[in-house]
PDB file of N, CA, C and O in Angstrom:
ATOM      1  N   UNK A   1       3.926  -2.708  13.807  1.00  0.00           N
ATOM      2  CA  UNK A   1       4.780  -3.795  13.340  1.00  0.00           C
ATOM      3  C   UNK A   1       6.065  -3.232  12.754  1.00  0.00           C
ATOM      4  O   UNK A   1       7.100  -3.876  12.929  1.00  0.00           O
ATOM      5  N   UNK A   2       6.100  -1.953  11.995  1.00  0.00           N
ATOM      6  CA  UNK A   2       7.033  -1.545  11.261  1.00  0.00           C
ATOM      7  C   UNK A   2       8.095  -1.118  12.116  1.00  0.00           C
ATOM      8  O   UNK A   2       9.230  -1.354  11.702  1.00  0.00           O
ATOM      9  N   UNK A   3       7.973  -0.522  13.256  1.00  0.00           N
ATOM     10  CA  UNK A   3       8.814   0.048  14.044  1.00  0.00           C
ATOM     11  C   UNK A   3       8.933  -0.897  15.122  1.00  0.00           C
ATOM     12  O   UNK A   3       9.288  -0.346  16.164  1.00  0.00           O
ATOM     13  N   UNK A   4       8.748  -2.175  15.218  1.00  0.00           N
ATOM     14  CA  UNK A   4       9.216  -3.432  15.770  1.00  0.00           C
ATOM     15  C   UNK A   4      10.736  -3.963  14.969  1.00  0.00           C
ATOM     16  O   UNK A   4      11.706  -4.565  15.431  1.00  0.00           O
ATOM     17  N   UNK A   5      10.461  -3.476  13.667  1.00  0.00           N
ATOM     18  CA  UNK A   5      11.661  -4.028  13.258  1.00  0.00           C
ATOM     19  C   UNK A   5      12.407  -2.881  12.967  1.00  0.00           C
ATOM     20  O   UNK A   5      13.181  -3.348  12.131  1.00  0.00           O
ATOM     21  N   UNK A   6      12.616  -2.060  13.046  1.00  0.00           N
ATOM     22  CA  UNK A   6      13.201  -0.809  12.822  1.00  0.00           C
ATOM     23  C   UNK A   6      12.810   0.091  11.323  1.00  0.00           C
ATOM     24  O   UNK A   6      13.635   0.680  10.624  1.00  0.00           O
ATOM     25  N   UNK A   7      11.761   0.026  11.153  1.00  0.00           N
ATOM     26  CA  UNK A   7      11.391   0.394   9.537  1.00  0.00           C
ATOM     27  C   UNK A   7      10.008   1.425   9.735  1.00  0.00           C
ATOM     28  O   UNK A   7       9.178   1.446  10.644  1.00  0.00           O
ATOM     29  N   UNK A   8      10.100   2.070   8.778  1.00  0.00           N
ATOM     30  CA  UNK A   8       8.991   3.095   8.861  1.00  0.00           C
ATOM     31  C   UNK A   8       7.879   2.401   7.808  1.00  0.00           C
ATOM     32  O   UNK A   8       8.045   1.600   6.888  1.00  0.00           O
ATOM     33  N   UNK A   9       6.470   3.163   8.430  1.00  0.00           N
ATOM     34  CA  UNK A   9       4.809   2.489   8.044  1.00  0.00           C
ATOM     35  C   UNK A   9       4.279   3.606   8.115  1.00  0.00           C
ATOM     36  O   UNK A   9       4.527   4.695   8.631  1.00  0.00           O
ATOM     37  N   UNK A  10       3.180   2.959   7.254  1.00  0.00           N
ATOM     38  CA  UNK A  10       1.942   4.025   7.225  1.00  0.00           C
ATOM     39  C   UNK A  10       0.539   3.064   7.318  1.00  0.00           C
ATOM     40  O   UNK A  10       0.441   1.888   6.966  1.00  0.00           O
ATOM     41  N   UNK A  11      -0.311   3.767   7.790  1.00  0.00           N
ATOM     42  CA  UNK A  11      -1.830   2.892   7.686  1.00  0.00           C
ATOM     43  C   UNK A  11      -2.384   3.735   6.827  1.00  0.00           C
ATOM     44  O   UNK A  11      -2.246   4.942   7.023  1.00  0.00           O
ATOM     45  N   UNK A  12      -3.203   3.201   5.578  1.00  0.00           N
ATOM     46  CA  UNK A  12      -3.643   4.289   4.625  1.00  0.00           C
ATOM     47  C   UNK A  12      -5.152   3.592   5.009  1.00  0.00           C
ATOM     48  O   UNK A  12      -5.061   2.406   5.325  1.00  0.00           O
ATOM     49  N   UNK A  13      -6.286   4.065   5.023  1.00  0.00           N
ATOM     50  CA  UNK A  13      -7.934   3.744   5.557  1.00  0.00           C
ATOM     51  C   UNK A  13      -8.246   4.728   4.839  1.00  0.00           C
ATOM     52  O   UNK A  13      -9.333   5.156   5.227  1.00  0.00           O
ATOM     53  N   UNK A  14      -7.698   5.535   3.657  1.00  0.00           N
ATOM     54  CA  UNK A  14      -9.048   6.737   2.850  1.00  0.00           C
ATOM     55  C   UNK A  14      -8.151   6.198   1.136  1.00  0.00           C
ATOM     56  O   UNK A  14      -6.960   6.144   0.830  1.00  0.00           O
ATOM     57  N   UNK A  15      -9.189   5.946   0.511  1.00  0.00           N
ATOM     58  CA  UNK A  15      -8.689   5.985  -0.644  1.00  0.00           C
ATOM     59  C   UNK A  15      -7.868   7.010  -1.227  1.00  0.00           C
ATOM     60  O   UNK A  15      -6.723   6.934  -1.674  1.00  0.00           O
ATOM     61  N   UNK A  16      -9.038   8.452  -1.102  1.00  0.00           N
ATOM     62  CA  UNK A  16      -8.120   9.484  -1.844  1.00  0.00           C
ATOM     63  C   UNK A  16      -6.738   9.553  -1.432  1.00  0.00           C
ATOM     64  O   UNK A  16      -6.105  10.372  -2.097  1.00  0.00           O
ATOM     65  N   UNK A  17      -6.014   8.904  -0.474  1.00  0.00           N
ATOM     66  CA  UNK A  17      -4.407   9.076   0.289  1.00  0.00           C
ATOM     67  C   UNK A  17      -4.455   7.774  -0.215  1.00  0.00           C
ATOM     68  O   UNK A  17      -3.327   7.364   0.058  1.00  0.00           O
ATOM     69  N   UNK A  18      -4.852   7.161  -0.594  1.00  0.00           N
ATOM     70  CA  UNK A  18      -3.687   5.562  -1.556  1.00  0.00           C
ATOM     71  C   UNK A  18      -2.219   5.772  -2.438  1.00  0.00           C
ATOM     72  O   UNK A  18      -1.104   5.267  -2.315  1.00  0.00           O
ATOM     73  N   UNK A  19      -2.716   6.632  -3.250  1.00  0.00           N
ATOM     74  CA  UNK A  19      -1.840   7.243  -4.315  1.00  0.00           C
ATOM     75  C   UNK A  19      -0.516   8.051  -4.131  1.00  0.00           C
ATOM     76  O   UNK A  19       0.633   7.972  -4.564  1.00  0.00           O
ATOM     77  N   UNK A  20      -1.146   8.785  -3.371  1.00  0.00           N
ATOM     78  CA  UNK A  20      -0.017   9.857  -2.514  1.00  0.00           C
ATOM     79  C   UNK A  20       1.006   8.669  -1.746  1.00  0.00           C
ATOM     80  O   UNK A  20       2.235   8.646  -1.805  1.00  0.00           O
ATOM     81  N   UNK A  21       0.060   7.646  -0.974  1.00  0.00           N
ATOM     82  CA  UNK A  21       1.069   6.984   0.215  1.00  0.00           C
ATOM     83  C   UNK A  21       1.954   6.092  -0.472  1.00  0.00           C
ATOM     84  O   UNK A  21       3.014   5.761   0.060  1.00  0.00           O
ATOM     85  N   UNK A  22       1.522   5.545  -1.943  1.00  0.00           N
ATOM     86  CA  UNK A  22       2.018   4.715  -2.808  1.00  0.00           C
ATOM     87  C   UNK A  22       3.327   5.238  -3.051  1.00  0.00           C
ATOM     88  O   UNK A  22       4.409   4.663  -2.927  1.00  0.00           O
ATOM     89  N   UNK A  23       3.098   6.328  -3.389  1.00  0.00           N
ATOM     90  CA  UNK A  23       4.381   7.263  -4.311  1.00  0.00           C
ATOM     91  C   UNK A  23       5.233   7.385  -3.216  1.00  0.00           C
ATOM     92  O   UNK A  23       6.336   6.840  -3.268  1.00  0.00           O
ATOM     93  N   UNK A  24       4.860   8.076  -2.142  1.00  0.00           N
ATOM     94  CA  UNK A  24       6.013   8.213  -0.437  1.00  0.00           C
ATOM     95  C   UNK A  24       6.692   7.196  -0.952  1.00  0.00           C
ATOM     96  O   UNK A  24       7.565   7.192  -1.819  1.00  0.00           O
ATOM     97  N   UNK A  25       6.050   6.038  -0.131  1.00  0.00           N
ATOM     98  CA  UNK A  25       6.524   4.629  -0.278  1.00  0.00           C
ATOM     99  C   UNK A  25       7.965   4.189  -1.081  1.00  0.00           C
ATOM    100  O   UNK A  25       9.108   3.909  -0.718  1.00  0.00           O
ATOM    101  N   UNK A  26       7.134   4.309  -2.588  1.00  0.00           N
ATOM    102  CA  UNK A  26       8.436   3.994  -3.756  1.00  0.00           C
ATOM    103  C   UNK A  26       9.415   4.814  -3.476  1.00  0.00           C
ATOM    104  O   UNK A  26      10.585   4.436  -3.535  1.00  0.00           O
ATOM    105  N   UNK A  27       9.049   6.134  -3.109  1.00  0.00           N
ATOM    106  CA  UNK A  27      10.298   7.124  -3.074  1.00  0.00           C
ATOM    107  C   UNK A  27      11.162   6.798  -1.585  1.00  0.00           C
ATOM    108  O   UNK A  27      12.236   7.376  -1.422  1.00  0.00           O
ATOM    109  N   UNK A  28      10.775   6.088  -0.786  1.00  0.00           N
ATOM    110  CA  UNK A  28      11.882   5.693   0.129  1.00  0.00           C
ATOM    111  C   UNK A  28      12.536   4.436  -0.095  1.00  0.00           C
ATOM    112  O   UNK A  28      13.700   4.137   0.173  1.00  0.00           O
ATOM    113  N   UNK A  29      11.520   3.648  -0.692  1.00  0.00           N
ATOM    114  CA  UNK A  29      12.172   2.027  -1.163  1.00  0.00           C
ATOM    115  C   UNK A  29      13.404   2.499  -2.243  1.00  0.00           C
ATOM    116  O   UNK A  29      14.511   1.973  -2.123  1.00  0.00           O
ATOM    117  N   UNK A  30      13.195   3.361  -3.141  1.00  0.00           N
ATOM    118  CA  UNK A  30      13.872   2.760  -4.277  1.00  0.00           C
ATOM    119  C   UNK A  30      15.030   4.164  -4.099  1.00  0.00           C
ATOM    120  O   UNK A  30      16.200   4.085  -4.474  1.00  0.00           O
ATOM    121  N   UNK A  31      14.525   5.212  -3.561  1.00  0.00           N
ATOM    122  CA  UNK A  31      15.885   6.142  -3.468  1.00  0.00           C
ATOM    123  C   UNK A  31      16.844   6.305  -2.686  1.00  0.00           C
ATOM    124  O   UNK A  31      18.006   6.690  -2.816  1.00  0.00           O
ATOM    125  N   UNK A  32      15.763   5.719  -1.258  1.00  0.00           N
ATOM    126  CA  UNK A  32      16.897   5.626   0.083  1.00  0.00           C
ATOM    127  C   UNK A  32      17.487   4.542   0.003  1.00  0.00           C
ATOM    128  O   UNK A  32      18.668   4.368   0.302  1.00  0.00           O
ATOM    129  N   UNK A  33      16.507   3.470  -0.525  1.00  0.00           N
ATOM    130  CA  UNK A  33      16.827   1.916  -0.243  1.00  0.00           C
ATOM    131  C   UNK A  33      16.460   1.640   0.860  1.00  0.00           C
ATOM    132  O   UNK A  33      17.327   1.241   1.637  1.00  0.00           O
ATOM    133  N   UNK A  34      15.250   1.733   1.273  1.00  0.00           N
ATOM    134  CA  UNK A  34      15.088   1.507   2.858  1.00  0.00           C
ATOM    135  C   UNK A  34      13.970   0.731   2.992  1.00  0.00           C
ATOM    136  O   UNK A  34      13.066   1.339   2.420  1.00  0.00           O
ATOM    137  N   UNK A  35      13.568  -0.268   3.437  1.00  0.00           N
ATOM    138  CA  UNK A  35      12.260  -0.437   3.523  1.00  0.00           C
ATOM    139  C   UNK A  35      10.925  -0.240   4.334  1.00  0.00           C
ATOM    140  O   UNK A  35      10.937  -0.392   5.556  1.00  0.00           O
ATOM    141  N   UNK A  36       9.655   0.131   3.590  1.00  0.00           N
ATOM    142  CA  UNK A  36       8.813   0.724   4.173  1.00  0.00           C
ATOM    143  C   UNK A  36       7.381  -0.311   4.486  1.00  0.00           C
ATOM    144  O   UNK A  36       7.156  -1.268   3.745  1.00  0.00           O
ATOM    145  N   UNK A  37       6.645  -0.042   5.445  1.00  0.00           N
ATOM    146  CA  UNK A  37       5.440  -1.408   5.537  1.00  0.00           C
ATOM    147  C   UNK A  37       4.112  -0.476   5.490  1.00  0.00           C
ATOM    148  O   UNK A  37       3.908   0.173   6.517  1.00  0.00           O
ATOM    149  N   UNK A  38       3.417  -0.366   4.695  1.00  0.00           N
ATOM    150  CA  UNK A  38       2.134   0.103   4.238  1.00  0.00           C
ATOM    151  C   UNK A  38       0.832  -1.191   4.186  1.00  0.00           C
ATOM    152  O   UNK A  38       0.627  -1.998   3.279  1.00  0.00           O
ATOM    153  N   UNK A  39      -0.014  -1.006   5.685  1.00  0.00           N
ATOM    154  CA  UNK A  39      -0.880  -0.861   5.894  1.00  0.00           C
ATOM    155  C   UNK A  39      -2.457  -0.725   5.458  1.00  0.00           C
ATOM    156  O   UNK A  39      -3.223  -0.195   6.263  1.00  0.00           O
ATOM    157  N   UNK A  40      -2.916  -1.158   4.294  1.00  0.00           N
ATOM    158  CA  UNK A  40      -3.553  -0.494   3.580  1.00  0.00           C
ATOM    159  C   UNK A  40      -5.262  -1.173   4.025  1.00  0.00           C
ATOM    160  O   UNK A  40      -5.701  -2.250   3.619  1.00  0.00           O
ATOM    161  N   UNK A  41      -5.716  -0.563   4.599  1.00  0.00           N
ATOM    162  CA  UNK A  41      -7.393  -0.874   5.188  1.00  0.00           C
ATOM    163  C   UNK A  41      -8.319  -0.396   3.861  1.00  0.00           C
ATOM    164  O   UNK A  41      -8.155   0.813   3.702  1.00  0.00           O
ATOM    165  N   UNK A  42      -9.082  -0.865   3.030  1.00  0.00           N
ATOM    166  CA  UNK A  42      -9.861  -0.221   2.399  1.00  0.00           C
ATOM    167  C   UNK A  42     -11.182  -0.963   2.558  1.00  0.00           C
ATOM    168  O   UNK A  42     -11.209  -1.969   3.268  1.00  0.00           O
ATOM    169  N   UNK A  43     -12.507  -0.437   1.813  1.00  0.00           N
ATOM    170  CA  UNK A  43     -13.727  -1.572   1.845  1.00  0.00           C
ATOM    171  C   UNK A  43     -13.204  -2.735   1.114  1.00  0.00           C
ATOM    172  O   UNK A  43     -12.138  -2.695   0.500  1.00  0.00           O
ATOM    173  N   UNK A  44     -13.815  -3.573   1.169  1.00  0.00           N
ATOM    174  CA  UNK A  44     -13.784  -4.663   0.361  1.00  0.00           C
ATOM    175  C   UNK A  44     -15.343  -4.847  -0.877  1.00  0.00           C
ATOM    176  O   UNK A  44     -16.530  -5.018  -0.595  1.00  0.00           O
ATOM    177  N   UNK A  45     -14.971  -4.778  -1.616  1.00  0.00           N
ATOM    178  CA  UNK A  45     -15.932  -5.229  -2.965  1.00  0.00           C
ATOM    179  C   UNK A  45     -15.166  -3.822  -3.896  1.00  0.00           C
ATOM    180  O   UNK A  45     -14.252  -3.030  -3.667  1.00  0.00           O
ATOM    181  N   UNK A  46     -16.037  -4.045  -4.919  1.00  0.00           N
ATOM    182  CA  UNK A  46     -15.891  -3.365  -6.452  1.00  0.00           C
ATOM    183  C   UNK A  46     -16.791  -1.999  -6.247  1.00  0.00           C
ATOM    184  O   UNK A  46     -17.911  -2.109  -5.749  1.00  0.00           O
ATOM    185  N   UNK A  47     -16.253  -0.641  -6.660  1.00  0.00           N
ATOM    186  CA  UNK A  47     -17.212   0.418  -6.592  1.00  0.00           C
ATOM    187  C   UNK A  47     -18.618   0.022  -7.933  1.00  0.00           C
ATOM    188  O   UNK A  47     -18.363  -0.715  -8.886  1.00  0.00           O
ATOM    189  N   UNK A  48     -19.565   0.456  -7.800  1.00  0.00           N
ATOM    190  CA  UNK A  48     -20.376   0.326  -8.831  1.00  0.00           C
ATOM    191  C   UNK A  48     -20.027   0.444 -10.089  1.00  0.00           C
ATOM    192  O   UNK A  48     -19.363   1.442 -10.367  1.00  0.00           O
ATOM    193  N   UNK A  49     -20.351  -0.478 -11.142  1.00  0.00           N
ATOM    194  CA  UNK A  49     -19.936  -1.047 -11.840  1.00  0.00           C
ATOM    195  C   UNK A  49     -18.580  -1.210 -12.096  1.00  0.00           C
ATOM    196  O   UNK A  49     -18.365  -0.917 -13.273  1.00  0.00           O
ATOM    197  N   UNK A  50     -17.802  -1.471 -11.645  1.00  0.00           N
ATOM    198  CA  UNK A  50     -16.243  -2.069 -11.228  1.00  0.00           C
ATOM    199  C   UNK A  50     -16.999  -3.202 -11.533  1.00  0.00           C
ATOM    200  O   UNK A  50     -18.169  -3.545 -11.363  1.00  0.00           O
ATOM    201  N   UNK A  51     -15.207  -4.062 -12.425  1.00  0.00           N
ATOM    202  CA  UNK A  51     -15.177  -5.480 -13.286  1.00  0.00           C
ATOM    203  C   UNK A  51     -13.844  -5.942 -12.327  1.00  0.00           C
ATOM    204  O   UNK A  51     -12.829  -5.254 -12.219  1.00  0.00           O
ATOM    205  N   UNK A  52     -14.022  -7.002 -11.784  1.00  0.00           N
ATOM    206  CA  UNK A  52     -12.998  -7.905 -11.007  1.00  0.00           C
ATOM    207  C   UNK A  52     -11.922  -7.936 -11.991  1.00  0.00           C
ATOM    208  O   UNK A  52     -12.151  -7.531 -13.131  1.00  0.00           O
ATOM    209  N   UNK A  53     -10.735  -8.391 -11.656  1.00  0.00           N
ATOM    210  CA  UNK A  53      -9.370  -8.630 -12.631  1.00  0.00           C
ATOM    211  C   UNK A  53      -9.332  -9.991 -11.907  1.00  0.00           C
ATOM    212  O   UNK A  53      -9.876 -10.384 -10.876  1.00  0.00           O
ATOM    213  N   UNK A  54      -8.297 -10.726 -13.019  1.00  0.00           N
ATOM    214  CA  UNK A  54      -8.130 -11.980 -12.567  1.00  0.00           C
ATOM    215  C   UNK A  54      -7.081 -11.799 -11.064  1.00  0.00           C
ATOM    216  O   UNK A  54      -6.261 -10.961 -10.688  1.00  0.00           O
ATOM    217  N   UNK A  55      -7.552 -12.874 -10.594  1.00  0.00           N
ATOM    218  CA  UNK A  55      -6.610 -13.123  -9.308  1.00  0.00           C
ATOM    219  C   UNK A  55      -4.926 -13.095  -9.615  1.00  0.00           C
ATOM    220  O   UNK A  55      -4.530 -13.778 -10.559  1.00  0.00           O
ATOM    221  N   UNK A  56      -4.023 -12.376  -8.889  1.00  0.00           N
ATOM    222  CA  UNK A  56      -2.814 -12.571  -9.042  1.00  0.00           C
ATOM    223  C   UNK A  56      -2.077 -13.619  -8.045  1.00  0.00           C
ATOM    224  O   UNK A  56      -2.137 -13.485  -6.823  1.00  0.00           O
ATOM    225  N   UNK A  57      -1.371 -14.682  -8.687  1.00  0.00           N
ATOM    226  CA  UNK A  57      -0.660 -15.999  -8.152  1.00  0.00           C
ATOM    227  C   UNK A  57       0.954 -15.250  -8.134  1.00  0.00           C
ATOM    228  O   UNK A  57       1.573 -14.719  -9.056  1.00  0.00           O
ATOM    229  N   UNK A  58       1.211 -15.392  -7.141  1.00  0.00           N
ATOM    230  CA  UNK A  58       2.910 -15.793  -7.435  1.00  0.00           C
ATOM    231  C   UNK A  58       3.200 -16.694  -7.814  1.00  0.00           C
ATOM    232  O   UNK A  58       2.546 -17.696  -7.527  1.00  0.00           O
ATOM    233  N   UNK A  59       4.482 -16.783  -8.759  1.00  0.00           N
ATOM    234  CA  UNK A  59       5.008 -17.751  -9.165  1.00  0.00           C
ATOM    235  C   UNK A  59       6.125 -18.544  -8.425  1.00  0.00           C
ATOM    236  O   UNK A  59       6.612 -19.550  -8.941  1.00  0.00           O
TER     237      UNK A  59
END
């Protein structure tokens, strides 16, 4: 999708590379000014004993 519109992506599918791909990310959004489309596949649910946070709404 990202390179449909002329913009660089990443697919992140391993947690331990969340963090790392996060930081890339900011560092092209906010230094180049460019925008980037991140992909992010993970499981779905809470690791053991993980506490839900409230849902986030846009305003």
């Amino acid at each position: 999708i990202a390179e449909a519109f002329g913009m660089e992506g990443e697919r992140v599918d391993d947690e331990d590379k969340l963090n790392q791909t996060i930081e890339k990310a900011l560092e092209i959004v906010m230094k180049q000014n460019r925008p980037y489309l991140l992909d992010i596949r993970l499981p779905l649910g809470l690791p053991e004993g993980g506490v839900a946070d409230q849902q986030y709404r846009m305003k």
